[in-house]
N, C-alpha and C positions, 0 to 999 in steps of 0.2 A: 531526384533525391527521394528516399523511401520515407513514407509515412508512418508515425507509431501513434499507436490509440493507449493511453496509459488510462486503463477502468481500475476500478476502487471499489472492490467487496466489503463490507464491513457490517453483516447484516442485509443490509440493499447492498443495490450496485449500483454506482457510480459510472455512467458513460462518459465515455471521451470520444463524442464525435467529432469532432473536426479532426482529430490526432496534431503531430510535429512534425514539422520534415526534421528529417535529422540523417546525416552522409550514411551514416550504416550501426548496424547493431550492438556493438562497443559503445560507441558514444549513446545510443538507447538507454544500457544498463548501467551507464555511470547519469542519465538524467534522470531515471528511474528512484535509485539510488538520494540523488537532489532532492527531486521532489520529494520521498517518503519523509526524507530528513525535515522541511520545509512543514509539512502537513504536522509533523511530530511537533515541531516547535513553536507552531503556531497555537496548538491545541493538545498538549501533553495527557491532560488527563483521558481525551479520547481512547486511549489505548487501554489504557484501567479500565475503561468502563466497558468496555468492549471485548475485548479480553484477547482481539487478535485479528488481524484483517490482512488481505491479499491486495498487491498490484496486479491488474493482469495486463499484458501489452502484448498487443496483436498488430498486426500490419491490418492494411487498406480492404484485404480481404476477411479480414477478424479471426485472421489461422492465430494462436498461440504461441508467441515466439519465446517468452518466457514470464513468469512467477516470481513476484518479490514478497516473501512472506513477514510480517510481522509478529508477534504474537509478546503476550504480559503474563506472568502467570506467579502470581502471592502466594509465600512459600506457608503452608496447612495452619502453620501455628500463628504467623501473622493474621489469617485469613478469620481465624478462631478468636482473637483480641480484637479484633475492631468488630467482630460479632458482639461481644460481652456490651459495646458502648455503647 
């Protein structure tokens, strides 16, 4: 069964050495998918503060099999009232 390394860009990087076996790459991008959710919910405001981070998930040999991107971005005039407080 093939192995997936899900790393976590956010500023640093986040390794995932050991990776998951997981039967094949469909089911990767529906755990991918999981986990961001998970990481979200855990820790919401990381994404604010952050303002946007990548999963990367690579196989055993650390090829790039694909990108889960997130990204938060406060609309100018929001961004401009919590400046004023």
């Amino acid at each position: 069964m093939p192995r997936y390394h899900f790393n976590l860009e956010d500023g640093e990087s986040v390794l995932d050495p050991e990776g998951t076996e997981l039967p094949n790459l469909t089911v990767a991008r529906s755990e991918a998918v999981r986990m961001a959710g998970r990481l979200l919910e855990d820790n919401p405001a990381s994404i604010w503060a952050q303002g946007d981070w990548r999963m990367v998930v690579t196989d055993d040999a650390g090829v790039v099999l694909f990108t889960l991107s997130i990204a938060a971005m406060e609309a100018a005039e929001n961004a401009a009232a919590n400046d004023r407080r």
